[in-house]
TIRO-2110 file (N, C-alpha, C; in Angstrom, 1 decimal):
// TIRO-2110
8.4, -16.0, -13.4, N, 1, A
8.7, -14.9, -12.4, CA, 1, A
9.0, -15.6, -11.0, C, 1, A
8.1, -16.7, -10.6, N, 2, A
8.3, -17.5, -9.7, CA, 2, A
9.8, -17.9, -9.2, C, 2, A
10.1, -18.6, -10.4, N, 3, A
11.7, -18.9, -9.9, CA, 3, A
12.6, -17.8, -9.7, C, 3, A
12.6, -16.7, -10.9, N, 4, A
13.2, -15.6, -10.3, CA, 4, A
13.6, -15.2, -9.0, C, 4, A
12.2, -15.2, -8.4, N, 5, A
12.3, -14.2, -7.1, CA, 5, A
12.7, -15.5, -6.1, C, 5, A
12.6, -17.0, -6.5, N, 6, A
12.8, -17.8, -5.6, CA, 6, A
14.7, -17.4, -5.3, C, 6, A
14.9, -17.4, -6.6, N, 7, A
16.2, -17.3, -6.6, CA, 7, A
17.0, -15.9, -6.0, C, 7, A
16.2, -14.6, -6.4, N, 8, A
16.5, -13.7, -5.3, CA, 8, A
16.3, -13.5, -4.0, C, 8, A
15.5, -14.5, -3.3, N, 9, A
15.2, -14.4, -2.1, CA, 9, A
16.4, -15.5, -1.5, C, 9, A
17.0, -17.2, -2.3, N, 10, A
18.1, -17.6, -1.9, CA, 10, A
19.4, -16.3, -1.9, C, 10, A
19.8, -15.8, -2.9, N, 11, A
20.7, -14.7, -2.5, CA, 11, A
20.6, -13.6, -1.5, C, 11, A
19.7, -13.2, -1.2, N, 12, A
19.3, -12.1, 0.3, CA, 12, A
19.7, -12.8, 1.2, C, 12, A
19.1, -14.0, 1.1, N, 13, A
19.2, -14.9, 2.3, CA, 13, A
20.4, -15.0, 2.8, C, 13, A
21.2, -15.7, 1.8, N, 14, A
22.9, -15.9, 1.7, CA, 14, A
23.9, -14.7, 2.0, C, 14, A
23.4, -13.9, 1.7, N, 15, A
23.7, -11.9, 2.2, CA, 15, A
23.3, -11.8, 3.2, C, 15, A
22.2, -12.2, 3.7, N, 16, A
22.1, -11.2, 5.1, CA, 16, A
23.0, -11.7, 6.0, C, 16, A
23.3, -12.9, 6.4, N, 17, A
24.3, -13.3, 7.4, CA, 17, A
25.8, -12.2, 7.6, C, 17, A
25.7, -11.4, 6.5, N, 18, A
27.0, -10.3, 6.4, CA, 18, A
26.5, -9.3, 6.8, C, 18, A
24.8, -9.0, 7.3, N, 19, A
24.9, -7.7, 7.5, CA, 19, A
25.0, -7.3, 9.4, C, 19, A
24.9, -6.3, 9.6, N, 20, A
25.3, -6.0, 10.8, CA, 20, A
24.1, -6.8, 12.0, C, 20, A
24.1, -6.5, 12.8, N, 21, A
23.5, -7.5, 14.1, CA, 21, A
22.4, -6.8, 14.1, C, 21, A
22.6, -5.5, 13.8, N, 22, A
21.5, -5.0, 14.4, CA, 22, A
20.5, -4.2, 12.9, C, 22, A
21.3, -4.9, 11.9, N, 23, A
19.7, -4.6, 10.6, CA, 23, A
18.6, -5.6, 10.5, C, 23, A
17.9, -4.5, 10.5, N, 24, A
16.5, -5.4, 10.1, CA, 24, A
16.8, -6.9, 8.6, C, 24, A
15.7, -7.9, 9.0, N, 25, A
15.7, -8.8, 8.4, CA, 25, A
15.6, -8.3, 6.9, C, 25, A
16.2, -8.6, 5.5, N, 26, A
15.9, -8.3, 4.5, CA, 26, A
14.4, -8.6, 4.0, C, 26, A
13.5, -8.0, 3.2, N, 27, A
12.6, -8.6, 2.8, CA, 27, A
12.6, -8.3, 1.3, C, 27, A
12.3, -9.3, 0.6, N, 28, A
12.1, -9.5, -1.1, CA, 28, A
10.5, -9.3, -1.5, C, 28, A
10.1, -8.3, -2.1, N, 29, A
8.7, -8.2, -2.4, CA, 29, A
8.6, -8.6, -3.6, C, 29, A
7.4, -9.6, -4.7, N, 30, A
7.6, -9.3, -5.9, CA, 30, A
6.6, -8.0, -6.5, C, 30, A
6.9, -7.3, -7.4, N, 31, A
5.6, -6.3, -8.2, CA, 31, A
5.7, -6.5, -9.3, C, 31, A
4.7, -6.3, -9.7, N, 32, A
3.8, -6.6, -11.0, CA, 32, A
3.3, -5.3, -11.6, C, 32, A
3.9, -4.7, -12.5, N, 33, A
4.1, -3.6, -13.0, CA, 33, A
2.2, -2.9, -13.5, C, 33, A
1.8, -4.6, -13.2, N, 34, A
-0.2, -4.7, -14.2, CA, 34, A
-0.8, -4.1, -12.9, C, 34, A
0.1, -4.0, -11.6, N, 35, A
-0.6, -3.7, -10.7, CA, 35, A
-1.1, -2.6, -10.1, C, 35, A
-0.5, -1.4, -10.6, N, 36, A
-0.8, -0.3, -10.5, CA, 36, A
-2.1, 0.4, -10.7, C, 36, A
-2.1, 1.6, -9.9, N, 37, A
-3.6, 1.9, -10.0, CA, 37, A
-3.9, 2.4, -11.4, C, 37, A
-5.7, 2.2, -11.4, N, 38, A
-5.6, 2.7, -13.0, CA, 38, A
-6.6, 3.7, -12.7, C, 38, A
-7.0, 4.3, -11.8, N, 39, A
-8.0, 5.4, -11.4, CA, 39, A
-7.4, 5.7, -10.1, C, 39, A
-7.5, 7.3, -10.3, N, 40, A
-7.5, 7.6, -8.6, CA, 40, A
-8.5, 9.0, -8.6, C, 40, A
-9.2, 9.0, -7.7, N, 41, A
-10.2, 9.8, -6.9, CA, 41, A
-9.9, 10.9, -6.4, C, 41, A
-9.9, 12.3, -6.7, N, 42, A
-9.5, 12.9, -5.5, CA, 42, A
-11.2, 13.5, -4.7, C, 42, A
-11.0, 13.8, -3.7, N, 43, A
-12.3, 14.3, -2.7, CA, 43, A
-11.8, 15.7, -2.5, C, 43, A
-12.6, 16.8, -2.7, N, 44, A
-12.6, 18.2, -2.2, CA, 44, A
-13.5, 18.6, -1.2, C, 44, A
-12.6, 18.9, -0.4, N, 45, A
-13.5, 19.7, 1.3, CA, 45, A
-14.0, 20.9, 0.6, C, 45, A
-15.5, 20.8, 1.5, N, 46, A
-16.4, 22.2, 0.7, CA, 46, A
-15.9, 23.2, 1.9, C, 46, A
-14.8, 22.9, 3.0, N, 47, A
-14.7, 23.7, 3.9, CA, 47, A
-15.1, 23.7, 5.1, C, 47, A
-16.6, 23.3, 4.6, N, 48, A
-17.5, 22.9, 6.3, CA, 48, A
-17.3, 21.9, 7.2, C, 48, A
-16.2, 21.0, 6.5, N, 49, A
-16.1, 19.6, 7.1, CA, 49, A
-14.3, 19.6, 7.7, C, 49, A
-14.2, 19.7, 8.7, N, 50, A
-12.8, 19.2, 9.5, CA, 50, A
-12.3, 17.9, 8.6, C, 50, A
-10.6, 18.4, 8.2, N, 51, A
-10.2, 17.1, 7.1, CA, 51, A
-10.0, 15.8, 8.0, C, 51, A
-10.0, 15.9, 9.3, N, 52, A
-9.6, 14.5, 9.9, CA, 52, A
-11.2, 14.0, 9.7, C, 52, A
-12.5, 14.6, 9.9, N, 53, A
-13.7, 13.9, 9.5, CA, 53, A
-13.7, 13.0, 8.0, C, 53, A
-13.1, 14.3, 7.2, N, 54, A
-13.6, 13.9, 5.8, CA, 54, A
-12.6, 12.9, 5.4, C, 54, A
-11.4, 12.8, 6.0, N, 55, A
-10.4, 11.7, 5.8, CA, 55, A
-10.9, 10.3, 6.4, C, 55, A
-11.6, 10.3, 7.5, N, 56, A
-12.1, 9.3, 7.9, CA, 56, A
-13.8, 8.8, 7.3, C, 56, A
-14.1, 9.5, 6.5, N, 57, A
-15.6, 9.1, 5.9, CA, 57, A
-14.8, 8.1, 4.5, C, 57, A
-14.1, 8.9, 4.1, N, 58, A
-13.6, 8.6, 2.8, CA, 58, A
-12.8, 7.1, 3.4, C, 58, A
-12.1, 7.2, 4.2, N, 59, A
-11.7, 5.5, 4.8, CA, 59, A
-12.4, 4.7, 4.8, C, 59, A
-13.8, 4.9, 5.7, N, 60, A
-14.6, 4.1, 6.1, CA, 60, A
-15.6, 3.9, 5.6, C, 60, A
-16.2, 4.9, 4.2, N, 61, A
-17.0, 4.5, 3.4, CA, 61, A
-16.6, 4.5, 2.0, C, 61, A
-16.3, 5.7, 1.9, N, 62, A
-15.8, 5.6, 0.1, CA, 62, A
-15.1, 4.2, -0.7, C, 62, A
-13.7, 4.0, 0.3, N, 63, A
-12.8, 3.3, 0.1, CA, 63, A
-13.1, 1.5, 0.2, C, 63, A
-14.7, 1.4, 0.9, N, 64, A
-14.7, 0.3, 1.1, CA, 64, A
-16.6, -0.1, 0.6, C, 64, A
-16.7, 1.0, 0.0, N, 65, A
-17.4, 0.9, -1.2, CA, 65, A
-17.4, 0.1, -2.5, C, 65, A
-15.9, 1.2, -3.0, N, 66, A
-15.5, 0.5, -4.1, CA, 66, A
-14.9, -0.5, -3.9, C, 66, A
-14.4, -0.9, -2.8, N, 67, A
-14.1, -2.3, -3.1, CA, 67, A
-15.0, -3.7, -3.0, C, 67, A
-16.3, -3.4, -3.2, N, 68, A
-17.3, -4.0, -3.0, CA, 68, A
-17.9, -4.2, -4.7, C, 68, A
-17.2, -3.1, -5.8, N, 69, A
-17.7, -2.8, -7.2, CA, 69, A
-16.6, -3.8, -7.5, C, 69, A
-17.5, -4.8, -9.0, N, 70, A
-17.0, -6.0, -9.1, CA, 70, A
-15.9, -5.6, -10.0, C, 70, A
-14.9, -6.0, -10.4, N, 71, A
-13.5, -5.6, -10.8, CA, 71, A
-12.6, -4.9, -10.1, C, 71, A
-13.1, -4.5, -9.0, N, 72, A
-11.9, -3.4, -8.6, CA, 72, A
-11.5, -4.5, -7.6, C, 72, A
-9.9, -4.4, -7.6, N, 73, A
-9.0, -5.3, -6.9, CA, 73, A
-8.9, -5.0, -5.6, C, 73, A
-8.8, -3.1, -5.4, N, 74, A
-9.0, -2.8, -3.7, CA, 74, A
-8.6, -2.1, -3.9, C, 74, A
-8.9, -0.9, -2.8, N, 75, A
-8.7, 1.0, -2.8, CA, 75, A
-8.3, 1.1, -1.6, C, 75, A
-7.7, 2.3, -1.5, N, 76, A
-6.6, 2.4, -0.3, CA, 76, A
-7.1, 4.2, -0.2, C, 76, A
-6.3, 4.3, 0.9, N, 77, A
-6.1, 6.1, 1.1, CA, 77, A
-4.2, 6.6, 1.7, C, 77, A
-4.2, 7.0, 1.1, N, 78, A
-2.7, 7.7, 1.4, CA, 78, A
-2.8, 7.7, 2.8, C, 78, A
-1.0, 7.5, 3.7, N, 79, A
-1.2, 7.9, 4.9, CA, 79, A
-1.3, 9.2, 5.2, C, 79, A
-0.8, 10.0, 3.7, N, 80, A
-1.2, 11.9, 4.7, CA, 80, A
-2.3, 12.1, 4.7, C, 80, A
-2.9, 11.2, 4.1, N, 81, A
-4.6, 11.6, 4.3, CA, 81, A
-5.4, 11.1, 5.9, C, 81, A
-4.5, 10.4, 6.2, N, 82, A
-5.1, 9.7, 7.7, CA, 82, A
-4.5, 9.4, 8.4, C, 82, A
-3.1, 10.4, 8.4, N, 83, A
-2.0, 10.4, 9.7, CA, 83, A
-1.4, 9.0, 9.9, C, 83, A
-1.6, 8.2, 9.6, N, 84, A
-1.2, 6.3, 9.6, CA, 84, A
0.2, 6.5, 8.2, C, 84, A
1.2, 5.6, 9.0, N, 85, A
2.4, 5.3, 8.3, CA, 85, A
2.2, 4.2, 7.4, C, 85, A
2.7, 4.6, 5.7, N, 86, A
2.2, 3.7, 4.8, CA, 86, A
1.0, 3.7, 4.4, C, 86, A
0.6, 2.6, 3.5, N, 87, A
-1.0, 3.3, 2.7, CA, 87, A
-1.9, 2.0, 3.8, C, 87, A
-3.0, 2.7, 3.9, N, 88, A
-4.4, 2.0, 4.6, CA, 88, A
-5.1, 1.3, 3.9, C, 88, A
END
Protein backbone atom coordinates (compact mmCIF):
# COMPACT_ATOMS: atom_id res chain seq x y z
CA UNK A 1 0.00 0.00 0.00
CA UNK A 2 3.06 2.02 0.63
CA UNK A 3 4.17 2.33 -2.83
CA UNK A 4 0.69 2.92 -3.98
CA UNK A 5 0.07 5.99 -2.30
CA UNK A 6 3.85 6.91 -2.90
CA UNK A 7 2.93 6.83 -6.32
CA UNK A 8 -0.41 8.78 -5.86
CA UNK A 9 1.04 11.43 -3.99
CA UNK A 10 3.93 11.65 -7.19
CA UNK A 11 0.80 12.24 -9.49
CA UNK A 12 -1.06 15.06 -7.24
CA UNK A 13 2.09 16.46 -7.10
CA UNK A 14 2.70 16.57 -10.91
CA UNK A 15 -1.18 17.90 -11.06
CA UNK A 16 -1.12 20.49 -8.78
CA UNK A 17 1.20 22.80 -10.71
CA UNK A 18 -2.15 23.02 -13.13
CA UNK A 19 -4.29 24.05 -10.60
CA UNK A 20 -5.29 27.64 -10.02
CA UNK A 21 -2.97 30.09 -7.83
CA UNK A 22 -5.20 30.36 -5.52
CA UNK A 23 -6.22 26.35 -4.51
CA UNK A 24 -5.31 25.01 -1.59
CA UNK A 25 -2.24 22.57 -1.65
CA UNK A 26 -3.55 19.01 -2.60
CA UNK A 27 -3.36 16.57 0.26
CA UNK A 28 -3.25 12.57 -0.20
CA UNK A 29 -4.52 10.75 2.95
CA UNK A 30 -4.08 6.95 3.13
CA UNK A 31 -7.35 4.84 5.01
CA UNK A 32 -7.44 1.71 6.16
CA UNK A 33 -10.83 0.45 5.85
CA UNK A 34 -9.66 -1.96 9.57
CA UNK A 35 -9.79 1.53 10.84
CA UNK A 36 -13.03 2.32 11.50
CA UNK A 37 -14.88 2.55 14.57
CA UNK A 38 -16.14 -0.68 16.00
CA UNK A 39 -18.23 0.78 19.04
CA UNK A 40 -19.89 3.97 19.38
CA UNK A 41 -21.44 5.37 22.69
CA UNK A 42 -24.15 7.46 22.63
CA UNK A 43 -24.74 9.80 26.12
CA UNK A 44 -28.41 10.85 27.03
CA UNK A 45 -29.03 14.29 28.80
CA UNK A 46 -31.43 13.56 31.87
CA UNK A 47 -32.38 17.23 31.08
CA UNK A 48 -30.87 18.72 34.22
CA UNK A 49 -27.55 19.22 32.61
CA UNK A 50 -27.00 22.18 29.78
CA UNK A 51 -25.61 20.15 26.56
CA UNK A 52 -22.55 22.44 26.20
CA UNK A 53 -21.74 21.00 30.00
CA UNK A 54 -22.51 17.48 29.09
CA UNK A 55 -20.55 17.86 25.73
CA UNK A 56 -17.66 19.02 27.51
CA UNK A 57 -17.67 16.25 30.44
CA UNK A 58 -17.91 13.67 27.85
CA UNK A 59 -14.68 15.48 26.02
CA UNK A 60 -12.78 15.76 28.94
CA UNK A 61 -13.53 12.66 30.74
CA UNK A 62 -15.41 10.08 29.04
CA UNK A 63 -13.42 10.28 25.83
CA UNK A 64 -10.09 10.31 27.52
CA UNK A 65 -10.91 7.54 29.68
CA UNK A 66 -11.32 5.20 27.23
CA UNK A 67 -8.51 5.92 25.73
CA UNK A 68 -6.54 4.99 28.65
CA UNK A 69 -8.52 1.10 28.22
CA UNK A 70 -5.92 -1.19 26.76
CA UNK A 71 -6.90 -1.89 23.05
CA UNK A 72 -8.69 0.98 22.30
CA UNK A 73 -6.75 2.90 19.62
CA UNK A 74 -8.56 6.45 20.55
CA UNK A 75 -12.14 8.04 20.96
CA UNK A 76 -13.10 11.19 19.60
CA UNK A 77 -16.48 13.34 19.94
CA UNK A 78 -18.26 14.67 16.86
CA UNK A 79 -17.89 18.47 16.15
CA UNK A 80 -21.76 18.95 16.61
CA UNK A 81 -21.32 17.72 19.80
CA UNK A 82 -18.72 20.52 20.80
CA UNK A 83 -19.19 23.29 18.31
CA UNK A 84 -15.28 22.61 16.91
CA UNK A 85 -14.89 22.06 13.03
CA UNK A 86 -14.10 18.38 12.34
CA UNK A 87 -13.81 15.53 14.91
CA UNK A 88 -11.91 16.34 18.46
Amino acid sequence: MDDAAADVRGKVSMAAGRLPDDADTPQVDKYDPADRPIMNVAVKNDGRTDMKTLARYVDKVVTERLQTVKGVGGSSLPASATGRSGYG
